[in-house]
BAPARO-333034 format. One record per residue: x, y, z negated of N, C-alpha, C, O, CB in turn. Coordinates in steps of 0.1 Angstrom, whole numbers, plus 5000, padded with zeros to 4 digits. Last residue first. Glycine has a CB too. Layout:
<kolnus>
XYZXYZXYZXYZXYZ;...
</kolnus>
This chain:
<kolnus>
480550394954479650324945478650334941478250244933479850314937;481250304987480650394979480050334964479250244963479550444987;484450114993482750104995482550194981483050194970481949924994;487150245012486750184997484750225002484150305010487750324978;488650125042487250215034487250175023487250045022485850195039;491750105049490549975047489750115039490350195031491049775035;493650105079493250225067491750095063491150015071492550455075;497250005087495749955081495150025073495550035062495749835074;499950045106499350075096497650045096497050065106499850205094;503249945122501849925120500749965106500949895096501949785121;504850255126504950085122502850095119501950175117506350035101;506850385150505450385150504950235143504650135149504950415167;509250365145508850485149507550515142507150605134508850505163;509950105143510250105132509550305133509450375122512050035129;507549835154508449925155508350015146507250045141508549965165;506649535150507949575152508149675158508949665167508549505158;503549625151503949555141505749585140506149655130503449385145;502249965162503149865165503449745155503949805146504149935168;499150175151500750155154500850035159499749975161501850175142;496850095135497050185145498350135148498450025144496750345143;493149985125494549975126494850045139494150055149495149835125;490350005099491250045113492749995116493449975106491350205114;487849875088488949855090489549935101489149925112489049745091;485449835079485749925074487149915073487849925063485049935064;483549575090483849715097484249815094483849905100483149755100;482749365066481749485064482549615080482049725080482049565040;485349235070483949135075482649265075481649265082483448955060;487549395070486949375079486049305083485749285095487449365083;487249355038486549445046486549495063485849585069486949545038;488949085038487049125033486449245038485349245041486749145016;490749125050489949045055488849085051487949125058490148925052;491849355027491949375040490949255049490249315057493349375042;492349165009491549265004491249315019490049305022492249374992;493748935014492648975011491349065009490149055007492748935008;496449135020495449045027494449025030493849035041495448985025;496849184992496749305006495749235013494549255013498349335017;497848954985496749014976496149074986495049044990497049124963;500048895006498948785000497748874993496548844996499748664987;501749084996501449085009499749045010498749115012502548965017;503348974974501749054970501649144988501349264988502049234950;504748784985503648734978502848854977501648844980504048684964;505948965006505148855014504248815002503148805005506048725022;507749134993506849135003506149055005505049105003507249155014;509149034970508649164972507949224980507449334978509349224972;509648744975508948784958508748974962507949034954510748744940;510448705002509548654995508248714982507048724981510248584991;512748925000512148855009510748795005509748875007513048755012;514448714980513848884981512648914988511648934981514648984990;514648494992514048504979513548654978512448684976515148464968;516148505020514548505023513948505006512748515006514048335033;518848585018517848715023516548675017515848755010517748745041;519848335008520148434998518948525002518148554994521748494998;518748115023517948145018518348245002517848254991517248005017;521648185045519948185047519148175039518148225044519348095054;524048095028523948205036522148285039521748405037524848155050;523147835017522847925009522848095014522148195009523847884999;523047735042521547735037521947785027520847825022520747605036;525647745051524647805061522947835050522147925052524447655076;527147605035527147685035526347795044526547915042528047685033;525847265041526247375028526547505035525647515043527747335019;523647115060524447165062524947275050524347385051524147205073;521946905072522246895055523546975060524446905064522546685044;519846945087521646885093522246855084523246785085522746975102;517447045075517446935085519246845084519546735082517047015101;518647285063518447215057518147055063518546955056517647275051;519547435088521047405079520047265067520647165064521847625067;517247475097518047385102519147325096519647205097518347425112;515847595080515347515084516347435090516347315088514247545091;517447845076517547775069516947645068517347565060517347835062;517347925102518447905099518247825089518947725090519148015098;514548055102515147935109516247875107516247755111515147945120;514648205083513648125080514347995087514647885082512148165086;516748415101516748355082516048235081516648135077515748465069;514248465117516048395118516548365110516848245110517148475122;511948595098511848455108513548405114513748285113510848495125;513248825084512848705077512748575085513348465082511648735070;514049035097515148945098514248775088514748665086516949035089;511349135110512749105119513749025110514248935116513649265125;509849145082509249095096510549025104510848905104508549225107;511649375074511749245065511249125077512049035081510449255050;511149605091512549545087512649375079513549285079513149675074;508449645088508849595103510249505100510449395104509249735114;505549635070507249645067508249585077508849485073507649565055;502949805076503949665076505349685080505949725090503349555087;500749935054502049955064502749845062503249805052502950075062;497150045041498849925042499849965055499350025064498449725046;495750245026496650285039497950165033498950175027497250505041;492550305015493550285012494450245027493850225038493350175002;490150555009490450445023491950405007492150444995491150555048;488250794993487950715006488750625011488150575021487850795016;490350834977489350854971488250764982487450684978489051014967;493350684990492450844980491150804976491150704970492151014990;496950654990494850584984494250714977494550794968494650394967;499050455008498650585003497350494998496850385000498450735014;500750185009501550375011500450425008500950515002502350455027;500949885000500050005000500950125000501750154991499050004988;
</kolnus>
């Protein structure tokens, strides 16, 4: 979440983490397949960060975002991979 007012909340996808998490991912998939040491600690040093700062409370975002695109109170604008114009999500807070 980058902003929240009183009307919407504003997610932004974190382009930098996106780009190196899947080569990382794979790297470590393979170093773990070939039983390979120093490749799979090289590859799953990035992806713990990685993980525990983006992608789990990613997961909360998520949902909260699904559910209100089932009510149409979703927009999105920008690019997923780029870093000018990054992808951003305004979700409506519902009137109380």
């Amino acid at each position: 979440m980058i902003e929240e007012d009183e009307t919407a909340v504003v997610y932004q996808y974190n382009a930098a983490c996106g780009i190196w998490f899947y080569p990382a991912a794979l790297l470590l998939l393979v170093a773990v397949s070939f039983d390979i040491g120093w490749p799979t600690r090289v590859s799953a040093a990035p992806l713990a960060p990685c993980m525990l700062v983006v992608h789990v409370p990613a997961l909360v975002d998520a949902r909260r975002i699904r559910a209100a695109m089932g009510g149409g109170g979703v927009q999105i604008s920008g690019r997923r991979y780029s870093f000018s114009n990054p992808l951003r999500i305004r979700v409506r807070k519902e009137a109380p």
